[in-house]
N, C-alpha and C positions, 0 to 999 in steps of 0.2 A: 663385239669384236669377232665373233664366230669360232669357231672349234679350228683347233689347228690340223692341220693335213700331220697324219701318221698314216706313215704306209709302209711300215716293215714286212719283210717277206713272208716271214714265219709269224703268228698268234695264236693265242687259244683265248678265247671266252667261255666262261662259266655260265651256264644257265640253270637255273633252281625253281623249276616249273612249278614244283606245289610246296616251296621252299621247305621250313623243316618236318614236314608233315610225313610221317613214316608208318607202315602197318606194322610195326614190331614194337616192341618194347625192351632193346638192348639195357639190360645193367647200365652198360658203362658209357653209353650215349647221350654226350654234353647237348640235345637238342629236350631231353625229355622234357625239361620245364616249362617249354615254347609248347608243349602241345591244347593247353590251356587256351590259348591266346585263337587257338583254331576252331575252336569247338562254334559252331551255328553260322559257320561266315563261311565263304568258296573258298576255297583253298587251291583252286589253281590257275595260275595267269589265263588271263585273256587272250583270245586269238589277237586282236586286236594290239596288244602290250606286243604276244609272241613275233607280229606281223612286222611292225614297228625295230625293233633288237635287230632283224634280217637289215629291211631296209637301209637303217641308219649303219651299219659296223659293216655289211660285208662291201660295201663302197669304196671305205675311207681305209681295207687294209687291200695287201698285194697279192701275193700267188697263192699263201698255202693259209688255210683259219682250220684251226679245230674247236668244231662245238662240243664242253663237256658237260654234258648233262649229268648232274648232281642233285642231292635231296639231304633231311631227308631220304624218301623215296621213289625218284621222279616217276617210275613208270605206273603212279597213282594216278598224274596227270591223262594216261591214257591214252590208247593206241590209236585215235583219230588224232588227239593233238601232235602226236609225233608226224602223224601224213601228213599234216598241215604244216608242221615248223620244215619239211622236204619241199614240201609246196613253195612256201616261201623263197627259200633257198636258193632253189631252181631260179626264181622270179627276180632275186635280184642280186645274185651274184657278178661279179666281170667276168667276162672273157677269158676262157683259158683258166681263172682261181679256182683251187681246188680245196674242195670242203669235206671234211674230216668230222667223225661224230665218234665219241667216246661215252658210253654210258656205265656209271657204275648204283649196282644194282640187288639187292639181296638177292634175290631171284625167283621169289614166290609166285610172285605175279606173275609170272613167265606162262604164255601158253604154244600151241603149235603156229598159229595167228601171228604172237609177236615176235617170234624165232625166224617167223618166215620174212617179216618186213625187215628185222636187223640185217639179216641176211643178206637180202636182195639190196639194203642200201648202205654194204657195208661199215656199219656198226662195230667198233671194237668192243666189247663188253667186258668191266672189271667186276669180277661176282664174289661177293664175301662170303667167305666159308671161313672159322677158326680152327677146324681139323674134324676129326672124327665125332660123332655125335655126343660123344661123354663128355668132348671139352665145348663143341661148338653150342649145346644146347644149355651149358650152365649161365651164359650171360645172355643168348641171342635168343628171345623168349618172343610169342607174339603177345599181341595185346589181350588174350585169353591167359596169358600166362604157361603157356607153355613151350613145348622147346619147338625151334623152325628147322630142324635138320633135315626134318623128310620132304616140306619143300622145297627146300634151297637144293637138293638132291634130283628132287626133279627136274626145277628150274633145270640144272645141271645138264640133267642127259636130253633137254629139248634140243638145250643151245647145241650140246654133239647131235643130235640125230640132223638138224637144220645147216653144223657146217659153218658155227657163227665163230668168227675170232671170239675169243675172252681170254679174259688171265683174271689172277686168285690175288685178294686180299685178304690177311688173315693176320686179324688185332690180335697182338698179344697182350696177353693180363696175368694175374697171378695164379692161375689156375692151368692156363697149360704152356706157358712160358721155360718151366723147368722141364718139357718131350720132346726137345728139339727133333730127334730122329723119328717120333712117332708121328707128330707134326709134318715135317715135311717130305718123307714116305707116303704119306695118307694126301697128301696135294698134290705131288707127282703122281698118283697112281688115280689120280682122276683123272688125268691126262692133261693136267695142268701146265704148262712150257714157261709162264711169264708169272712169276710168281712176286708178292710184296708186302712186307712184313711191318705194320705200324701197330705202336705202346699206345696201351690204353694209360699214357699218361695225363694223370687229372688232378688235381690239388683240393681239399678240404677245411677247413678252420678246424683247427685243435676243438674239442670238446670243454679243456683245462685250459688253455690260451686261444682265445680267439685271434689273438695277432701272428699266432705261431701257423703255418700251414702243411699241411703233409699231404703224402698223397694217399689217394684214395684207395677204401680197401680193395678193390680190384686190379688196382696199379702193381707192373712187375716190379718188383726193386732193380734198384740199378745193376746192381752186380748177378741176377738171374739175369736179366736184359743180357747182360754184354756175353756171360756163356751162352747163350743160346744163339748168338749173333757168331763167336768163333765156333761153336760144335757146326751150325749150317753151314760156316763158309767151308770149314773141313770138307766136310759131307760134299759139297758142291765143286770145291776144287777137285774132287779125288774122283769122283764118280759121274758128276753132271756139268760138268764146266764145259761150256760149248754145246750144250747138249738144253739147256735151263736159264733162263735170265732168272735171278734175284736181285731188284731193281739196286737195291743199298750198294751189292758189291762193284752194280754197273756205273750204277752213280762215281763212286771214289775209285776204282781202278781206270773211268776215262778221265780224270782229274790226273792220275798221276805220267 
C-alpha cells in the first residue's frame, strides 16, 4: 500500500547516532544498564543508515524539520559524521524547506573544531550543567569516576568564545534540588538566557516488597520539586522575566 503522504509544516525528528552510548557515568541515568549491550560492537550508525533517515523524511515533510540529535552522547559519533549528516541534508532536502539542528550534549567532547562547525551551521546546543561543581559533580561522574565539571565548563566557554546558541539543562535530584537560588544564580551567570529544569524522577522495587515501588534514592521528593519550582518562578518573575526563558513556566503561561 505504500507510506501515506504526511506533510505538516512544522516536525522534528530524533536522531540517536551512537544511541545510548555516553562517555559519563551519571548516577541517575536510566541508559546505564544498556552500556553492556555496547561493549565490542560499533556503536555508531552508518553513513549509509544516516544517508537513508535524510533521504527518506526530508521529502515526505514541508517547510520547516528539526533534527534533534540525542544520546546517550551523540557527539561520540563524531565530527565527520555530523559533515556528513549536512552533506546529506543539503542533498536532499526541497526547495525553500528549512532545516533546524538541535543538539543536546554534556559538552566534554567539545573542542574549537566542533564549536566552529555548530556555529557555522547553526546548531542550537542544549548543554547539561546541574549547577555549580559541589552539586553538578555529585551525580555527573565520568567513567573514571570522577566528577565532569571542569569539562562541561570548558565545553562551556568554547561554545561562548565560537558564538554558538545553547541553553542549560539542569536535572534536578535530591541533592541540590533544595538551592533553588544558588542553582539558578550559578546558570544565569554563565550567561545562560534559555534555561530547563528536569526531575531525576526514577522508580525502584522496595527491598521489603518487591511489588511496592519508590523512587529512587536520587529522586527529589515531590514537595522539594514543587518549592524549588515556586522559589525560581519568584526569582524569575521579579528579576528575569522577559529577560530569561524557563521552558516549564513558558510551557504553562502559553497555555493560559
Amino acid at each position: 500500500m505504500g507510506l501515506p503522504v504526511i506533510q505538516p509544516s512544522r516536525v522534528t525528528v530524533m536522531i540517536k547516532p551512537v544511541g545510548a552510548l555516553c562517555n559519563l557515568d551519571c548516577t541517575y541515568c536510566y541508559y546505564l544498564p544498556t552500556k553492556a549491550v555496547y561493549s565490542g560492537h560499533e556503536h555508531r550508525m552508518s553513513l549509509g543508515t544516516l544517508e537513508e533517515i535524510f533521504a527518506s523524511v526530508l521529502p515526505r515533510f514541508d517547510q520547516e524539520v528539526t533534527i534533534a540529535w540525542q544520546g546517550g552522547e551523540p557527539t561520540l559519533a563524531g565530527l565527520e559524521f555530523f559533515r556528513h549528516a549536512v552533506t546529506f541534508q543539503r542533498q536532499y532536502k526541497k526547495p525553500g524547506q528549512r532545516i533546524h539542528h538541535a543538539l543536546q550534549t554534556n559538552g566534554t567532547l567539545l573542542d574549537d573544531q566542533w564549536c566552529s562547525f555548530l556555529r557555522e551551521e547553526k546548531f542550537l546546543v542544549g548543554l547539561s550543567v546541574d549547577g555549580p561543581p559541589h552539586f553538578h559533580d555529585h551525580y555527573r561522574l565520568t567513567n573514571r569516576g570522577t566528577g565532569s565539571s571542569d569539562m562541561v565548563m570548558r565545553g562551556h566557554e568554547l561554545l561562548r568564545k565560537h558564538n554558538v546558541d545553547y541553553n542549560i539543562l539542569c536535572v534536578l535530584n535530591q541533592h541540590n534540588v533544595g538551592h533553588a537560588d544558588e542553582i539558578l544564580n550559578y546558570l544565569l551567570n554563565l550567561g545562560g538566557r534559555w534555561v530547563q529544569f528536569i526531575p531525576a524522577i526514577e522508580w525502584v522495587k522496595s527491598p521489603n516488597d518487591p511489588a511496592q515501588n519508590l523512587l529512587a534514592p536520587y529522586s527529589p521528593e515531590p514537595i522539594a520539586y514543587g518549592k524549588f519550582l515556586c522559589r525560581v518562578f519568584d526569582l524569575w518573575f521579579d528579576k528575569f522575566r522577559g529577560r530569561v526563558s524557563v521552558r516549564i513556566f513558558d510551557a504553562i503561561l502559553n497555555k493560559m
